[in-house]
Each structure stands twice: as C-alpha cells, then as structure tokens.
C-alpha positions in Angstrom: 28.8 72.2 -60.8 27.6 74.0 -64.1 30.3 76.4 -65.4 30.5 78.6 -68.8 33.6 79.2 -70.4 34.6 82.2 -72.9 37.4 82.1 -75.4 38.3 84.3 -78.7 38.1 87.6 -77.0 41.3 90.0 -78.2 42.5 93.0 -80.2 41.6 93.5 -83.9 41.3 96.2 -86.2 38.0 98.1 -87.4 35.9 96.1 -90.5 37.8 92.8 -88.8 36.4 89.6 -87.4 36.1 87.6 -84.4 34.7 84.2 -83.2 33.8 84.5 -79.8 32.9 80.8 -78.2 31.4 79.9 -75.1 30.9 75.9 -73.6 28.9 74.7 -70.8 30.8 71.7 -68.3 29.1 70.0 -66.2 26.2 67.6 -65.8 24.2 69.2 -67.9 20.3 67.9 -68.4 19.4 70.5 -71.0 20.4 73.9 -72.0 17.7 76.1 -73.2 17.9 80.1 -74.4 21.9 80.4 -74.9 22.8 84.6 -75.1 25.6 86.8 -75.9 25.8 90.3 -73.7 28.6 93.1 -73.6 29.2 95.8 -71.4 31.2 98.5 -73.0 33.0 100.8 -70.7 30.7 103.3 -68.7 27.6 101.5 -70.2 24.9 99.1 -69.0 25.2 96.0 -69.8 23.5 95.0 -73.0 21.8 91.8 -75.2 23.8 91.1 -78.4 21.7 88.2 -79.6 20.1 85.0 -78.0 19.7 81.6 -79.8 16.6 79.1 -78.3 17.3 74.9 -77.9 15.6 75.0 -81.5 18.1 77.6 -83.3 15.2 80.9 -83.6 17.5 84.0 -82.9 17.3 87.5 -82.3 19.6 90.4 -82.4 20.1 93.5 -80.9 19.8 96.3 -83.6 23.3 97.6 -83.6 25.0 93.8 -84.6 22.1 93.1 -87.2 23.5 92.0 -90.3 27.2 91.7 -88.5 26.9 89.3 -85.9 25.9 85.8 -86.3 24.6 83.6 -83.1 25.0 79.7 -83.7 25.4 76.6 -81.3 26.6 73.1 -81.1 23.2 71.7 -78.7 26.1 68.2 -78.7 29.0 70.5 -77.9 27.1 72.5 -75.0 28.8 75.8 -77.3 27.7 78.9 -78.4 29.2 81.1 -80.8 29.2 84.4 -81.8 30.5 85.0 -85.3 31.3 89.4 -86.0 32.3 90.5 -88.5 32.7 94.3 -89.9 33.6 95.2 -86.5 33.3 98.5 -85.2 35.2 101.0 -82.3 31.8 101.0 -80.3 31.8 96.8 -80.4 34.6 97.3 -77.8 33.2 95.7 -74.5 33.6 92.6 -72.7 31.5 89.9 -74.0 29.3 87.1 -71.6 27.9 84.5 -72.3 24.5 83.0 -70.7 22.7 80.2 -70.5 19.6 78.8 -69.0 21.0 75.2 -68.1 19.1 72.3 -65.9 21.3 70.2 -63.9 20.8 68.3 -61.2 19.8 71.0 -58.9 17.4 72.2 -61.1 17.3 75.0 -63.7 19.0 78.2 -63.1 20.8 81.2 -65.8 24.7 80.8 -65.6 27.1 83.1 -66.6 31.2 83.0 -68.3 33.6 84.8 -66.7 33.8 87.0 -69.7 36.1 87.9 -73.0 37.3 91.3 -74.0 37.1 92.6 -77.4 38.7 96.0 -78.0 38.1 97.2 -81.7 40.8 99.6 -82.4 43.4 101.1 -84.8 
C-alpha cells in the first residue's frame, strides 16, 4: 500500500515562509513526476509546480520566483519551499506523485495541508 503524507501546512503572516513536505511509504519501485497542487476556496484545483525523477521543474506563473520545488529521490520527499507569501496563496496544498509499486504504476495523492496567509 502506497501512501503520501503532508506536513508544514499552518497559519503565517503575508511576505512569510513555509516548507511544505510530502513523503511517499510503501514499497516503492520508483517515483517519477512528483507535484504540488492547491485548491483555494471556491476555486479549481490548480498546479503549483512539478519536479521529474531527474530534478527539471516547472511552475505555475503566480509562485515563479517564490516557490521552490525540491526532492530527496532517497527520502521518497518532496518539498515545497514559499516564501513572500501572499493572501491569495491561502488553499490547501496536495501533493502527487506517479509511483510504481508492486501493482504497477499509478498517480497517488496526500491527504492534504492547509496554508492560510493572513494578518
């Protein structure tokens, strides 16, 4: 059984930081594209940034230059590194990864973290 699990959600103030992290348990054969979503209240869900096996990432335009996607291919982890954080960052953040187990390859999901970004 393949699970994701979120920590380093919580409160902080506008221009602060957070260090959102995310590790895959299980038996785990590989890992492949690792991502960060949100989904802000009364929105669609939406890509923050995706990290490949080999470290290329890509960002959504809004957390360019703020965000920073990283992982630990040993440590089954992905991170997600904000700073300058803004009142529209406030969503819950999921994590997602494209893991083969024994039962093949399939996209897993975390359960999910909030962030709220507020004075």
């Amino acid at each position: 059984q393949v699970e994701l699990v979120e920590s380093g959600g919580g409160l902080v103030q506008p221009g602060g930081s957070l260090r959102l992290s995310c590790t895959a348990s299980g038996t785990i054969f590989s890992i492949y594209v690792m991502a960060w979503y949100r989904r802000a209240p009364g929105k669609q869900r939406e890509l923050v940034a995706t990290v490949t096996s080999g470290g290329t990432t890509n960002y959504a335009d809004s957390v360019k230059g703020r965000f920073t996607i990283s992982r630990d291919n040993d440590e089954h982890t992905v991170y997600l590194q904000m700073v300058s954080l803004k009142p529209e960052d406030t969503a819950v953040y999921y994590c997602n990864a494209d893991i083969r187990s024994r039962i093949g390859t399939y996209s897993y999901w975390g359960q999910g973290t909030q962030v709220t970004v507020s004075s």
